[in-house]
N, C-alpha and C positions, 0 to 999 in steps of 0.2 A: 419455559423458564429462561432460557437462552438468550431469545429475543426479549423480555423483558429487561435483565441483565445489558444485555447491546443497545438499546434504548438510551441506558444512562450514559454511555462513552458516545463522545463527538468528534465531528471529524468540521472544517470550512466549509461553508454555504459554496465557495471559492472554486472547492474541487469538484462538487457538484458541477456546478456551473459551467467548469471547464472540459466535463465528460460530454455532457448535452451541447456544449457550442461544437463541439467535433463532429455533431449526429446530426448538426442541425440544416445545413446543405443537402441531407441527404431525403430521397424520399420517403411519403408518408409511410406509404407501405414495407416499408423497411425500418422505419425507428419510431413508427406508430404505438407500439408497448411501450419503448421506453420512453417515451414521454408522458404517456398515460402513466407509468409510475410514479414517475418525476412530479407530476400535478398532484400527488397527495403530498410533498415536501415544499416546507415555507421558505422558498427561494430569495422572497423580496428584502433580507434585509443582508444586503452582499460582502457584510463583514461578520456577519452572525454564525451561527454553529447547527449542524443538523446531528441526528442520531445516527452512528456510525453504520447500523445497520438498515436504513438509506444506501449509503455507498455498497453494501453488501450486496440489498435486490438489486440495484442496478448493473455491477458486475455481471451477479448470475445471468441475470437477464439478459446482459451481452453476453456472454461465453456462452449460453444454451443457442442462444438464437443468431448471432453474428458471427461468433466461434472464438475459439481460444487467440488468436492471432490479434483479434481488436482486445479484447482485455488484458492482454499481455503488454499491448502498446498504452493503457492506461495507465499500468504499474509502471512502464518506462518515462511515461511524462511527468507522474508522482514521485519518481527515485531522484529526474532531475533537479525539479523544484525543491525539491529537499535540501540538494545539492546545495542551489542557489542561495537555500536558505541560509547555510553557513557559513558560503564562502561571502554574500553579502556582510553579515555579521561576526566576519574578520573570525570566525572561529575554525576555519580548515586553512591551510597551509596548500601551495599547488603543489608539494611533493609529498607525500602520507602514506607510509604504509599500512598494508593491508588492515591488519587487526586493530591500528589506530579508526581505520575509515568505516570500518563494523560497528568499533564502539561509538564513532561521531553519531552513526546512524540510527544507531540505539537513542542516544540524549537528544536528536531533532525529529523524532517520532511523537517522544513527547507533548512538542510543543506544537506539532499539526495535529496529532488524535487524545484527544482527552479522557481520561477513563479515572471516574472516584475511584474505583477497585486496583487501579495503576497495573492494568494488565495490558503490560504495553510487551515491546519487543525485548527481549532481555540475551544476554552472551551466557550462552550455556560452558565454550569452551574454546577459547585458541590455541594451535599444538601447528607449531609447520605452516604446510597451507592446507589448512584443514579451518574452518570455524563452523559451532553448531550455535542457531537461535532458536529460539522458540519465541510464538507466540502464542496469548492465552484469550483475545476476544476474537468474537468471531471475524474474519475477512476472508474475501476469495484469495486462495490460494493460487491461482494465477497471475492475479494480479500482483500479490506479495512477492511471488521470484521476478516478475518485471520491475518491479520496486528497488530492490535488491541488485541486479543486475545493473539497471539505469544508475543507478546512486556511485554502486562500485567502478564501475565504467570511468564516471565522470570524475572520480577522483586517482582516475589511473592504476587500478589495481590491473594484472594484465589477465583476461582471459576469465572472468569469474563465471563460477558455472554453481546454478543454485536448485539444490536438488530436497524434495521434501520426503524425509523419511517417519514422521509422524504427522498423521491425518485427525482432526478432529471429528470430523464429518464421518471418517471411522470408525467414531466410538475411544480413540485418545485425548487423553486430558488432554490435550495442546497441540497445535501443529509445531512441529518441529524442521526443520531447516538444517542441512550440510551446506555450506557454502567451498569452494575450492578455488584455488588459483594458482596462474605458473608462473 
């Protein structure tokens, strides 16, 4: 049911594209599955949109077979561009604290993952330096604290450490997110 659900939410052909140009120097016999994944997803229209969970095997498929270290730097290139996203369109400031730069990140998730269900990233709670997110479709979890981290980084929050205390893949409605910083 899951994966039909994750079907309807999209994510850029874009980010695709930019996970596989990273693999792609590399040899066969090292990024040979993940390309054979990649060749079931309609790549050729480079402004178009795939099923988020696309992005999803692909991660796995990195984090099982390349290891957490490369998936982790895919959340980090996704957190930046996010980044980018904003601060191209005049909507972050270069000086933002923390809780402002969570909820930026919250409304420019939006507009790179699309979900009719709008189970996007949501602020469960700011107190301190303390923030909790959750999210409700499915994505690797690795990737998402590289996300997080990269984004928060780049908007100068100092030291952010992103820790997942609800798993969905556990059997919880949602993965759930501690975010912290000094």
């Amino acid at each position: 049911m899951e994966t039909i659900l994750t079907y309807s939410s999209t994510c850029p052909v874009t980010i695709i594209n930019k996970i596989l140009n990273i693999y792609k120097p590399t040899s066969n016999d090292i990024s040979k599955g993940l390309f054979d994944l990649a060749g079931k997803i309609d790549l050729t229209n480079v402004t178009g949109r795939v099923p988020i969970f696309a992005l999803y095997e692909l991660a796995e498929w990195i984090e099982k077979h390349l290891g957490p270290a490369n998936v982790k730097m895919i959340g980090n290139l996704l957190g930046e561009e996010a980044y980018q996203i904003l601060k191209q369109s005049g909507k972050i400031s270069e000086k933002i604290k923390p809780a402002e730069a969570i909820e930026k990140f919250v409304i420019v998730s939006q507009t790179i993952f699309q979900d009719p269900l709008r189970r996007y990233w949501e602020k469960i709670e700011i107190k301190n330096n303390i923030a909790r997110v959750k999210k409700c479709v499915l994505l690797n979890v690795t990737m998402q604290i590289g996300i997080f981290e990269a984004f928060l980084r780049k908007c100068g929050v100092p030291s952010p450490r992103v820790r997942l205390i609800r798993d969905y893949k556990r059997g919880q409605e949602f993965d759930e997110f501690e975010i912290t910083w000094y």
